[in-house]
mmJSON file of the N, C-alpha and C atoms, coordinates in Angstrom:
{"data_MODEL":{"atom_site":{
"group_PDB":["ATOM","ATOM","ATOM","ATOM","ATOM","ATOM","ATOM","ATOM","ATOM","ATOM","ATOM","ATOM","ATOM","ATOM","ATOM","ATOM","ATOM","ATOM","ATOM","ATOM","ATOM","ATOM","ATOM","ATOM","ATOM","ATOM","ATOM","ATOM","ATOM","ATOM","ATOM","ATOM","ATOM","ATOM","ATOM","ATOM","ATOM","ATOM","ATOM","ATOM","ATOM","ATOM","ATOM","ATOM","ATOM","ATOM","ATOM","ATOM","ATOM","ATOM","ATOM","ATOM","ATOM","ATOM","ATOM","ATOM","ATOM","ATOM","ATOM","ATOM","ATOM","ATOM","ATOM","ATOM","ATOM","ATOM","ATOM","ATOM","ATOM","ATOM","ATOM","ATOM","ATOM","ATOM","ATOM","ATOM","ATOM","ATOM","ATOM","ATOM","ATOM","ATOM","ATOM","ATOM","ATOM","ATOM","ATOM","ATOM","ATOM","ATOM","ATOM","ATOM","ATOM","ATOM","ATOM","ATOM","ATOM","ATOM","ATOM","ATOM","ATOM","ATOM","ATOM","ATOM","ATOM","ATOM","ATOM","ATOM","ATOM","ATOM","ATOM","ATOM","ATOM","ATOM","ATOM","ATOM","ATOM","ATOM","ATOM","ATOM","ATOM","ATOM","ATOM","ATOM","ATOM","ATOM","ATOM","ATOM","ATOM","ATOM","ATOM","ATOM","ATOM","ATOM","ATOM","ATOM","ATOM","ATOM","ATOM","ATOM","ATOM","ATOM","ATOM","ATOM","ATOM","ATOM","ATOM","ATOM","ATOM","ATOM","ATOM","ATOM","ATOM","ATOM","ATOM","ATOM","ATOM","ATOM","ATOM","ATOM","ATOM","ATOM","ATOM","ATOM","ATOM","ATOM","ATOM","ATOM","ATOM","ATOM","ATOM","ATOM","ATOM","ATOM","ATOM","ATOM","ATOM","ATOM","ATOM","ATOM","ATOM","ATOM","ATOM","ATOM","ATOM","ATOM","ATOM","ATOM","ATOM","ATOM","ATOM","ATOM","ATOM","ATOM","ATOM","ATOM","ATOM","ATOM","ATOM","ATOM","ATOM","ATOM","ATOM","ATOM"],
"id":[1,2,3,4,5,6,7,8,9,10,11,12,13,14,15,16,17,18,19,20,21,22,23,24,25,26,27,28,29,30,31,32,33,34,35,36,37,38,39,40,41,42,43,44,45,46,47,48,49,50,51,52,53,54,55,56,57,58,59,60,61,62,63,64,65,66,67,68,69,70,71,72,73,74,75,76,77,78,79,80,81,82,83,84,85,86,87,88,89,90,91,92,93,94,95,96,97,98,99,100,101,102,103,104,105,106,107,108,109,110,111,112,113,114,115,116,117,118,119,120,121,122,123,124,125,126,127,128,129,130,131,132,133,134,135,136,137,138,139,140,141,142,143,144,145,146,147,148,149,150,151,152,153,154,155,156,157,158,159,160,161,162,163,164,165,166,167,168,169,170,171,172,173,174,175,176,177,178,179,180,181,182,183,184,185,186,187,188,189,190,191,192,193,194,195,196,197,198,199,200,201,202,203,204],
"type_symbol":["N","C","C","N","C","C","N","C","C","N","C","C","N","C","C","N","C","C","N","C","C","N","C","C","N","C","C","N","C","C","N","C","C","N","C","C","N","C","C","N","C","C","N","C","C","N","C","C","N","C","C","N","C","C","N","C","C","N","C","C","N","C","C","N","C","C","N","C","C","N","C","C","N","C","C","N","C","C","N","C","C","N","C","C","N","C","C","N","C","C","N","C","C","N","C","C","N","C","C","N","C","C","N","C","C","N","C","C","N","C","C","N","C","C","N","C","C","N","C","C","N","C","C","N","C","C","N","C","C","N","C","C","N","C","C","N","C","C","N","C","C","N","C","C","N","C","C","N","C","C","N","C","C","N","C","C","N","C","C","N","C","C","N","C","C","N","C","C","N","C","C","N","C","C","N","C","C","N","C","C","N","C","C","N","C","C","N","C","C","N","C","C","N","C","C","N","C","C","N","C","C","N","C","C"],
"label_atom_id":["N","CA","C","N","CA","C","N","CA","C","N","CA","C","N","CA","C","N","CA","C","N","CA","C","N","CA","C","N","CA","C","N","CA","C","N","CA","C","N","CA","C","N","CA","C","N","CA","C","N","CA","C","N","CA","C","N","CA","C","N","CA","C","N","CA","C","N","CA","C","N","CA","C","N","CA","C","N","CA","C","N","CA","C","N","CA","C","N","CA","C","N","CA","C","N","CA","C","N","CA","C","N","CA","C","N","CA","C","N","CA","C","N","CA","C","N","CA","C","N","CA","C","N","CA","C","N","CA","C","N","CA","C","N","CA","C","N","CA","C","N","CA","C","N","CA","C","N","CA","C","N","CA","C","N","CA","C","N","CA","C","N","CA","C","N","CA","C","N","CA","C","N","CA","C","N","CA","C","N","CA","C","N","CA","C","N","CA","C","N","CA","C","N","CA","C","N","CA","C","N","CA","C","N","CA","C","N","CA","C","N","CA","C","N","CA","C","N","CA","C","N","CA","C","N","CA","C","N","CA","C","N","CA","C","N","CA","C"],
"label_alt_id":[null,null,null,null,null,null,null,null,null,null,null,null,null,null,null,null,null,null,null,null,null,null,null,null,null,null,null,null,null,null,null,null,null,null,null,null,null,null,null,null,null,null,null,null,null,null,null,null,null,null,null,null,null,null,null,null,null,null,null,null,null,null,null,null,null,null,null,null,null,null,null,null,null,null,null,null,null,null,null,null,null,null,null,null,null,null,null,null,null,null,null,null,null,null,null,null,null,null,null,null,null,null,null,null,null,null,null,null,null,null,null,null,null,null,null,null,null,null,null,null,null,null,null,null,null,null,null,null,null,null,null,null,null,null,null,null,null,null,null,null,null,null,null,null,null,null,null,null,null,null,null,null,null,null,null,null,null,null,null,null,null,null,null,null,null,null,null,null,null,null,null,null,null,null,null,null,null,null,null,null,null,null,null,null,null,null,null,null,null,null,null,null,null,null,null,null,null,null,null,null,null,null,null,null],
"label_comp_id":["UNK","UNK","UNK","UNK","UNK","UNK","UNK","UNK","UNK","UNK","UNK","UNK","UNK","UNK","UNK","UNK","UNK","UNK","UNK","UNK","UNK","UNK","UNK","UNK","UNK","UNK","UNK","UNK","UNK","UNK","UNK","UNK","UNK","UNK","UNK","UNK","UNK","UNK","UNK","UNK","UNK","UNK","UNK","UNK","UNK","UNK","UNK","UNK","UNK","UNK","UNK","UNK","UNK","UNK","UNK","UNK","UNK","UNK","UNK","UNK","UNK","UNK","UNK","UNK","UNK","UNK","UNK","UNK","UNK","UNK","UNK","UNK","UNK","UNK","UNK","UNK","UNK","UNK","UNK","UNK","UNK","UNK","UNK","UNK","UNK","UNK","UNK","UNK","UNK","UNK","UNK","UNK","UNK","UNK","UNK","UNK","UNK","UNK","UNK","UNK","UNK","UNK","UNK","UNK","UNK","UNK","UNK","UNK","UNK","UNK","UNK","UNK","UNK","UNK","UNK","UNK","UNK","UNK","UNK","UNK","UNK","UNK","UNK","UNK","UNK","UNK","UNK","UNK","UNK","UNK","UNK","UNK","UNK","UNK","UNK","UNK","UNK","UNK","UNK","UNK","UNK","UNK","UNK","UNK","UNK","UNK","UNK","UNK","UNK","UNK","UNK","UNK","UNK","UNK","UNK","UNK","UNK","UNK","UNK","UNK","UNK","UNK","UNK","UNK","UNK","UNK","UNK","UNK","UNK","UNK","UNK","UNK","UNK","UNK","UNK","UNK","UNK","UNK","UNK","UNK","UNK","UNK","UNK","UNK","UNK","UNK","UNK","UNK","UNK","UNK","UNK","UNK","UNK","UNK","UNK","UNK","UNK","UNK","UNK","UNK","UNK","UNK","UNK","UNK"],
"label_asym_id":["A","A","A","A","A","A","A","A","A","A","A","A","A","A","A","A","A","A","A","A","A","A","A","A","A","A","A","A","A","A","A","A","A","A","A","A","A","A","A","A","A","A","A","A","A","A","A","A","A","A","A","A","A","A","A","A","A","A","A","A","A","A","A","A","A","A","A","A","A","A","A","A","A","A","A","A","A","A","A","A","A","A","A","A","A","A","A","A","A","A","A","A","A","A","A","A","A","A","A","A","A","A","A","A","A","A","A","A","A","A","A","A","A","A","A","A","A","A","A","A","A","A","A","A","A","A","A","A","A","A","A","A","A","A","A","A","A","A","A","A","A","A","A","A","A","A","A","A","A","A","A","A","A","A","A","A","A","A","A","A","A","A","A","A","A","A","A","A","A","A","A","A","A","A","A","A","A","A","A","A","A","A","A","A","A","A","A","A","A","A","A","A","A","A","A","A","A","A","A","A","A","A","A","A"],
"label_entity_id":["1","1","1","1","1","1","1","1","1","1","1","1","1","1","1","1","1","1","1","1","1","1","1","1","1","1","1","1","1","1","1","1","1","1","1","1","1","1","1","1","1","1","1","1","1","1","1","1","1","1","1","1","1","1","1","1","1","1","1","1","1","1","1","1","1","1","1","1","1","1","1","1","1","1","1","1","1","1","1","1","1","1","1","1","1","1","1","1","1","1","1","1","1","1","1","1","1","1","1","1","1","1","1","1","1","1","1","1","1","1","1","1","1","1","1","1","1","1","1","1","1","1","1","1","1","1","1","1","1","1","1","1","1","1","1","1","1","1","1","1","1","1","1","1","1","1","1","1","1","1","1","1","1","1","1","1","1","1","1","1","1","1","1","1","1","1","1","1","1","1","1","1","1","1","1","1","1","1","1","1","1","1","1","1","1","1","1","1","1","1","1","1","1","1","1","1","1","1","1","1","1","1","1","1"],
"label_seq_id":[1,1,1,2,2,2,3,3,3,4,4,4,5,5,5,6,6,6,7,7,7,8,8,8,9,9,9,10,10,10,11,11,11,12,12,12,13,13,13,14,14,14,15,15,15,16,16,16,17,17,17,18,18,18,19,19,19,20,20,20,21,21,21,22,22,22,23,23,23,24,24,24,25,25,25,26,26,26,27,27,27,28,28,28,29,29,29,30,30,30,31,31,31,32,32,32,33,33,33,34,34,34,35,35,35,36,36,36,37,37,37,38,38,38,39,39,39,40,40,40,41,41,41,42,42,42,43,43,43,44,44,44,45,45,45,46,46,46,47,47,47,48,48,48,49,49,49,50,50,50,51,51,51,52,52,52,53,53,53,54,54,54,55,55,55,56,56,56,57,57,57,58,58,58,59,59,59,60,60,60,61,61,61,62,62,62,63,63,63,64,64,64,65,65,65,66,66,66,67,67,67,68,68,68],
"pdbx_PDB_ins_code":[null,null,null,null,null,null,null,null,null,null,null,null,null,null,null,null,null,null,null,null,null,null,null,null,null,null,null,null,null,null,null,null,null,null,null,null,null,null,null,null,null,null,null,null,null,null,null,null,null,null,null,null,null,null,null,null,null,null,null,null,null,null,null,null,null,null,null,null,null,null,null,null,null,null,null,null,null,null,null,null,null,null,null,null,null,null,null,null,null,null,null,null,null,null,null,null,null,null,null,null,null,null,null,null,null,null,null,null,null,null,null,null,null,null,null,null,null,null,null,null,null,null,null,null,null,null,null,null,null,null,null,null,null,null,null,null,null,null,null,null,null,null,null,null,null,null,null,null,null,null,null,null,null,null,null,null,null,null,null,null,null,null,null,null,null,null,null,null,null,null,null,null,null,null,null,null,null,null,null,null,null,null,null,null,null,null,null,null,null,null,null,null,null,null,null,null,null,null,null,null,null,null,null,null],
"Cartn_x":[80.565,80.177,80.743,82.035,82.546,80.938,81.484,80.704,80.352,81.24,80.917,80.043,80.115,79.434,78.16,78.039,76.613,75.561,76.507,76.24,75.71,76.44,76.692,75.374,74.906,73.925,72.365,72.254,70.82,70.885,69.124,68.591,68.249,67.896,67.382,68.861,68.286,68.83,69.567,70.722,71.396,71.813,72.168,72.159,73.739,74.338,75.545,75.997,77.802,78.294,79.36,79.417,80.81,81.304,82.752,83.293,84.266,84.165,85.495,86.48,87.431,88.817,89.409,88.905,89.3,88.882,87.591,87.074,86.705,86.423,86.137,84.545,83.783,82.587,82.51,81.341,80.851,79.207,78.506,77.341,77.067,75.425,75.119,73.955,74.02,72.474,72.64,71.149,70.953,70.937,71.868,72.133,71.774,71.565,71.713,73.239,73.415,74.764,75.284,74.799,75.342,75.573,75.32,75.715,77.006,77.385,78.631,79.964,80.088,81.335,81.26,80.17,80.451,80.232,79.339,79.354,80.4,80.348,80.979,81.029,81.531,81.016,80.234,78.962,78.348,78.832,79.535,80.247,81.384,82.33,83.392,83.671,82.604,83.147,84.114,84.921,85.888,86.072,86.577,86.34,86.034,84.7,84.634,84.823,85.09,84.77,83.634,83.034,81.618,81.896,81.163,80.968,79.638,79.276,78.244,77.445,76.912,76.818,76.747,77.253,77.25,75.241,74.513,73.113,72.058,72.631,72.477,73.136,73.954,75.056,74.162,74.179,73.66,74.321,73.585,74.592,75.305,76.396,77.545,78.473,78.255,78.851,80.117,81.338,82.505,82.783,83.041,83.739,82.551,82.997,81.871,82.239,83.767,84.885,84.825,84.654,84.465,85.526,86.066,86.533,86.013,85.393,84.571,85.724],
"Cartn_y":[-15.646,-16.845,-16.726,-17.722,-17.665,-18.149,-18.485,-19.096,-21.01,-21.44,-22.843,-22.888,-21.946,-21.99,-21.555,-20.522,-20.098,-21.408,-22.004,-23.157,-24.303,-24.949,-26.251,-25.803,-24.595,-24.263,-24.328,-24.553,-23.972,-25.717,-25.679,-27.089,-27.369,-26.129,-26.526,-27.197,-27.966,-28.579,-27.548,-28.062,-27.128,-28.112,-27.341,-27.966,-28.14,-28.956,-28.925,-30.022,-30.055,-30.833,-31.504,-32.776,-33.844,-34.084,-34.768,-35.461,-36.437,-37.478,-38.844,-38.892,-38.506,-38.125,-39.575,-40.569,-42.042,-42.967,-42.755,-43.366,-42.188,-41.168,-40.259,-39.798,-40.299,-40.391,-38.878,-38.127,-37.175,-37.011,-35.775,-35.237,-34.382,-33.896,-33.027,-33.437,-33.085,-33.711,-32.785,-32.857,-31.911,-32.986,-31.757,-32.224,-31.242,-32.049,-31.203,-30.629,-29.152,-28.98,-30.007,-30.039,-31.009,-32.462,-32.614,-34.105,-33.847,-32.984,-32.3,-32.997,-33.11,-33.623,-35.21,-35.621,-37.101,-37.927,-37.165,-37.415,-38.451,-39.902,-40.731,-40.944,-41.655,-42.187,-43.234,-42.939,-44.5,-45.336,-45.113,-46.274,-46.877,-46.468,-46.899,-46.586,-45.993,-45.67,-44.555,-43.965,-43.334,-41.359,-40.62,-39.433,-38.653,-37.305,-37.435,-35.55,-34.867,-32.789,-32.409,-31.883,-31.22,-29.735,-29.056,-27.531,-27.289,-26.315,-25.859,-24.82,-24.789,-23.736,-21.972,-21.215,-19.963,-19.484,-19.666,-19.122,-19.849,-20.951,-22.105,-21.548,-21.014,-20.67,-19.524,-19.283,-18.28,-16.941,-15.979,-14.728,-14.679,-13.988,-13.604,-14.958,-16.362,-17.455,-17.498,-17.145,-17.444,-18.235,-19.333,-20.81,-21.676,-22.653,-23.275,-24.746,-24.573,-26.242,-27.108,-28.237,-29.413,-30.241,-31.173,-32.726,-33.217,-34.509,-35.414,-36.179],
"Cartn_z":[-149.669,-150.4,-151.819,-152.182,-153.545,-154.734,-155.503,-157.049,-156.772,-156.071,-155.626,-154.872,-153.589,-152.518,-153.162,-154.232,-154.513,-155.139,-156.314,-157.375,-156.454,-155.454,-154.565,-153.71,-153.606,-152.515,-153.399,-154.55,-155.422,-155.05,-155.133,-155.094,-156.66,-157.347,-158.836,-159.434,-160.475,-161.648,-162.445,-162.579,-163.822,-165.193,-166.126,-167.396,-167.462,-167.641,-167.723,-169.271,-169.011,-170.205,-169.69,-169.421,-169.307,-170.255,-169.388,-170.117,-169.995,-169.814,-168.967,-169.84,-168.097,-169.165,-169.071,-168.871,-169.104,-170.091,-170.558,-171.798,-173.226,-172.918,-173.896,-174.314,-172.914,-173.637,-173.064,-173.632,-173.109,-173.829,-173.265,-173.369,-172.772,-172.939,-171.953,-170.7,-169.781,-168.883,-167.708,-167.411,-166.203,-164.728,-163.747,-163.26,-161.265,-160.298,-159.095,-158.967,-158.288,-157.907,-157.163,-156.255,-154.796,-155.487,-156.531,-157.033,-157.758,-158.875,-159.297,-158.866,-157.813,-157.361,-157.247,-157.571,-156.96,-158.549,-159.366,-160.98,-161.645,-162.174,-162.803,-163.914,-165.27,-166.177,-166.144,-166.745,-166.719,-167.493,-168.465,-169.186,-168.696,-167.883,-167.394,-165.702,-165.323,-163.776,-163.86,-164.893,-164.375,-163.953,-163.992,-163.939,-164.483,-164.52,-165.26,-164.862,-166.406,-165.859,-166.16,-165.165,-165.759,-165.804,-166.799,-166.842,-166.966,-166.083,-166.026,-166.813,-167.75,-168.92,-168.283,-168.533,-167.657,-167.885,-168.29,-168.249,-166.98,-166.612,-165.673,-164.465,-164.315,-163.1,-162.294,-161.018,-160.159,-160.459,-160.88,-160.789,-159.474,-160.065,-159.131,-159.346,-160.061,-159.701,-160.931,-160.417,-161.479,-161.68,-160.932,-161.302,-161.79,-162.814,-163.025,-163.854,-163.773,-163.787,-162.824,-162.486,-161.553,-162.101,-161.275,-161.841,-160.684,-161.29,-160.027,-159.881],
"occupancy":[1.0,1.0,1.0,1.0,1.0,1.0,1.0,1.0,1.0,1.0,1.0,1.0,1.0,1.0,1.0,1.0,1.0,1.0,1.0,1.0,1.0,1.0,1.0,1.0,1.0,1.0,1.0,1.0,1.0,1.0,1.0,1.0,1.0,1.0,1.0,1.0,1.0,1.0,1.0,1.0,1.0,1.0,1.0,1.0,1.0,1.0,1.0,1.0,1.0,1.0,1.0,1.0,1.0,1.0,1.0,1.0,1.0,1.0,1.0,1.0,1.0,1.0,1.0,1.0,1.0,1.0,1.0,1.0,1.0,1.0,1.0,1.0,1.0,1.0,1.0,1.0,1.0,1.0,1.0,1.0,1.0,1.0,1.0,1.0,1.0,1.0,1.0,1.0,1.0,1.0,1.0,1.0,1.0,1.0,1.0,1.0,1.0,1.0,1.0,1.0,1.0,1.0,1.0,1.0,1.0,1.0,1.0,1.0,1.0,1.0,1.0,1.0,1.0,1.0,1.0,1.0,1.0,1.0,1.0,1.0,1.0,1.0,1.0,1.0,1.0,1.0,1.0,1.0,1.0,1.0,1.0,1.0,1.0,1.0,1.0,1.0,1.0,1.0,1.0,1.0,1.0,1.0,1.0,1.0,1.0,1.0,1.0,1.0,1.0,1.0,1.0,1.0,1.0,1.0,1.0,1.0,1.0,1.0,1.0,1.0,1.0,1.0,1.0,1.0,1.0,1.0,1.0,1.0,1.0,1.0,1.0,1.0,1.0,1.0,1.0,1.0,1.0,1.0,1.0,1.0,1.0,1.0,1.0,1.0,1.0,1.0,1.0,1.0,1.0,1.0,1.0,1.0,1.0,1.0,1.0,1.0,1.0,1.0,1.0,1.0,1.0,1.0,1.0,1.0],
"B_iso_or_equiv":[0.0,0.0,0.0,0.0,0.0,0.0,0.0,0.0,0.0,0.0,0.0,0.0,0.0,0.0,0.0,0.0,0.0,0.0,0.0,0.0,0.0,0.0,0.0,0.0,0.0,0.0,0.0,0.0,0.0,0.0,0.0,0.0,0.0,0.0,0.0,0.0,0.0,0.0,0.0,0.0,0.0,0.0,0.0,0.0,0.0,0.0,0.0,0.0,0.0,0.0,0.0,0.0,0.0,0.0,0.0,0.0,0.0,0.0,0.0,0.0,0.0,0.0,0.0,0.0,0.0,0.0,0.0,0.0,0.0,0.0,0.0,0.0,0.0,0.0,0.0,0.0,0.0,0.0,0.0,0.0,0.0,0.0,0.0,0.0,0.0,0.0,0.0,0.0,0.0,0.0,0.0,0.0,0.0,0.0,0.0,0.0,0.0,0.0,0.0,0.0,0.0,0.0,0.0,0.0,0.0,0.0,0.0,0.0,0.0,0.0,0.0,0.0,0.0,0.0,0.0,0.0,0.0,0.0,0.0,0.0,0.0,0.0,0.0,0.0,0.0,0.0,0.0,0.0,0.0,0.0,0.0,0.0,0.0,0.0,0.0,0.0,0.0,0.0,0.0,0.0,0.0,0.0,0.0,0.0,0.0,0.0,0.0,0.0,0.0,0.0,0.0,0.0,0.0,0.0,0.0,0.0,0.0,0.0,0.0,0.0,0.0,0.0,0.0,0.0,0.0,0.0,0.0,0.0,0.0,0.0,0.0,0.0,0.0,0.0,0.0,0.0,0.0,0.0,0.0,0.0,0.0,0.0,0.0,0.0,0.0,0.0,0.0,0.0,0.0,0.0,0.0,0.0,0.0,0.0,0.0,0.0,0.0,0.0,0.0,0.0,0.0,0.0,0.0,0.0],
"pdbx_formal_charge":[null,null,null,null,null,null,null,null,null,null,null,null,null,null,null,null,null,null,null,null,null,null,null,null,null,null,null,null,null,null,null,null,null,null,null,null,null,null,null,null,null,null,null,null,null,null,null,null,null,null,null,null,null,null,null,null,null,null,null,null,null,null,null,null,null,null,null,null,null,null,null,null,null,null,null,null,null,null,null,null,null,null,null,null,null,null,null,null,null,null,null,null,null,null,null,null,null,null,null,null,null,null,null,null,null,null,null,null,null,null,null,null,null,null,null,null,null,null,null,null,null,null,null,null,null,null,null,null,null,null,null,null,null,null,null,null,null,null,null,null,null,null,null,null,null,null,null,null,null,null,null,null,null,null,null,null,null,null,null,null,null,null,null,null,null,null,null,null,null,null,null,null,null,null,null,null,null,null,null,null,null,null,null,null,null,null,null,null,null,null,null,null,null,null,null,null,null,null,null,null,null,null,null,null],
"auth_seq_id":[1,1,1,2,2,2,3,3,3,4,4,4,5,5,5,6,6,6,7,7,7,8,8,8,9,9,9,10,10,10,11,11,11,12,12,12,13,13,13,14,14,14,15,15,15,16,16,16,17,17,17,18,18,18,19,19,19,20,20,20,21,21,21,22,22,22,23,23,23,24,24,24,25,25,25,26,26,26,27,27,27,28,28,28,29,29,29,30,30,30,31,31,31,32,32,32,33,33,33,34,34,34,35,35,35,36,36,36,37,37,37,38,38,38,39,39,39,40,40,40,41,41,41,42,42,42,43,43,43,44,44,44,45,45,45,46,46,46,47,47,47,48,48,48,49,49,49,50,50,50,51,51,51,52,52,52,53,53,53,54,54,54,55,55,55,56,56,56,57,57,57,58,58,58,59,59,59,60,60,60,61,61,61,62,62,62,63,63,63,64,64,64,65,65,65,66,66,66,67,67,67,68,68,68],
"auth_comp_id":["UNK","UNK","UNK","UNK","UNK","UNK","UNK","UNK","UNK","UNK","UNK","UNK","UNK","UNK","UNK","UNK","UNK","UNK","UNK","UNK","UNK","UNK","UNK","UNK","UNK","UNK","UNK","UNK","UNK","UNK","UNK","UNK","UNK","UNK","UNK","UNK","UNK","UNK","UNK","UNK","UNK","UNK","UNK","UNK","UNK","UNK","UNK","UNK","UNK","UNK","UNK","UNK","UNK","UNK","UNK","UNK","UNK","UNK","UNK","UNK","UNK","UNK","UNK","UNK","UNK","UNK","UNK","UNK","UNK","UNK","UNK","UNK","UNK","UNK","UNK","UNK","UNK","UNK","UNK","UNK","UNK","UNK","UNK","UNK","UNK","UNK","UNK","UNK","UNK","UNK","UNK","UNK","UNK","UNK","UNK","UNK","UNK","UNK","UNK","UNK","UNK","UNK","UNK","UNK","UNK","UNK","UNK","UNK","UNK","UNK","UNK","UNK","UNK","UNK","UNK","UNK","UNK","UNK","UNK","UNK","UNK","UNK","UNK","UNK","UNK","UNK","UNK","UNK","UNK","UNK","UNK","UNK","UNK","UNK","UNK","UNK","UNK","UNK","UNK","UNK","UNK","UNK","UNK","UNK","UNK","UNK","UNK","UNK","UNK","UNK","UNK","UNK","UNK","UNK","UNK","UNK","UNK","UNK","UNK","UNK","UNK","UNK","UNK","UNK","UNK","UNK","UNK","UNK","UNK","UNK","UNK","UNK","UNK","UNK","UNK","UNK","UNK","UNK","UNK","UNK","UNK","UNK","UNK","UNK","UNK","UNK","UNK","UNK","UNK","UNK","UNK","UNK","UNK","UNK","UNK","UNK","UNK","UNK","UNK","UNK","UNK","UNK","UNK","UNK"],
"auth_asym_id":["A","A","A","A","A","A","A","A","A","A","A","A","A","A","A","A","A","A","A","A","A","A","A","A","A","A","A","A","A","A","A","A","A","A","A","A","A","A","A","A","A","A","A","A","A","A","A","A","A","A","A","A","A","A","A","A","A","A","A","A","A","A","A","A","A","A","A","A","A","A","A","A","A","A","A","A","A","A","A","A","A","A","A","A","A","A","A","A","A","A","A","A","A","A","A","A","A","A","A","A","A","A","A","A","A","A","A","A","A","A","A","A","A","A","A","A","A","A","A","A","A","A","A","A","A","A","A","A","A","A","A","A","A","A","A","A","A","A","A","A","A","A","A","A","A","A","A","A","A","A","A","A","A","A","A","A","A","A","A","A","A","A","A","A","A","A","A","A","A","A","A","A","A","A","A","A","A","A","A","A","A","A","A","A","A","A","A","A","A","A","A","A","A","A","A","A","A","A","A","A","A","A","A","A"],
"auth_atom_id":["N","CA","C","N","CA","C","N","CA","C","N","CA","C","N","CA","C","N","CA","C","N","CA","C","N","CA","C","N","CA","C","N","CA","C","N","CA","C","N","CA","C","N","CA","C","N","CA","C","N","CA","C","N","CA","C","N","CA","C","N","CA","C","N","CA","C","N","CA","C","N","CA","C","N","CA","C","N","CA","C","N","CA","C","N","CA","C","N","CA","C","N","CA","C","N","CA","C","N","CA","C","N","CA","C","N","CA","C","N","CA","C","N","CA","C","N","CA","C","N","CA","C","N","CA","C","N","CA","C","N","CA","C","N","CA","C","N","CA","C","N","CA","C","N","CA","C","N","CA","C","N","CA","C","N","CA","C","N","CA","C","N","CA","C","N","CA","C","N","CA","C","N","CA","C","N","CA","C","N","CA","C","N","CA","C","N","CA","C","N","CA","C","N","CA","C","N","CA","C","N","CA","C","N","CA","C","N","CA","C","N","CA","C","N","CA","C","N","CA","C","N","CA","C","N","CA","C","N","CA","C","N","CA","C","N","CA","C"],
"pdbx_PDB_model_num":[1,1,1,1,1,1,1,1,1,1,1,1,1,1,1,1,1,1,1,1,1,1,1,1,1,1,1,1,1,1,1,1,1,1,1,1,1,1,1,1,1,1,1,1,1,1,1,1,1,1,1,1,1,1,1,1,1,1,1,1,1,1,1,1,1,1,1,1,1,1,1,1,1,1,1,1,1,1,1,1,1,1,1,1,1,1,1,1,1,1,1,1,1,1,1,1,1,1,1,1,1,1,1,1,1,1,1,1,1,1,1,1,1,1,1,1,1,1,1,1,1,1,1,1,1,1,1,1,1,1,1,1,1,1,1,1,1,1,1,1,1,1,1,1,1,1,1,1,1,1,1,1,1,1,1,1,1,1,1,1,1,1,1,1,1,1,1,1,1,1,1,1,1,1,1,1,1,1,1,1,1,1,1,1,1,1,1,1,1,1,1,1,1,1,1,1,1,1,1,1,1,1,1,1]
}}}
């Protein structure tokens, strides 16, 4: 089981930070793993990167870059 598979598998909330690389908005908000990939801008619909703060991440979990 890589760092995705660990992250994508926790049901708790993690704290993370976006950011739409189409309008520029960003912040921070907590979020489910399993939602991670499907994550939009609410201001524009468009794509957006989330990072997952490493204290939030499952030990053992390396990756922690997304683009929805």
């Amino acid at each position: 089981m890589d760092g995705d598979d660990q992250l994508l598998g926790a049901g708790t909330f993690v704290e993370c930070v976006f950011h739409c690389v189409e309008c520029g908005v960003g912040g921070t908000s907590l979020i489910r793993p399993a939602r991670i990939r499907e994550k939009v801008c609410l201001d524009c619909g468009g794509d957006v990167v989330v990072t997952v703060f490493e204290r939030f991440r499952p030990s053992g979990s390396r990756t922690s870059d997304w683009e929805a």
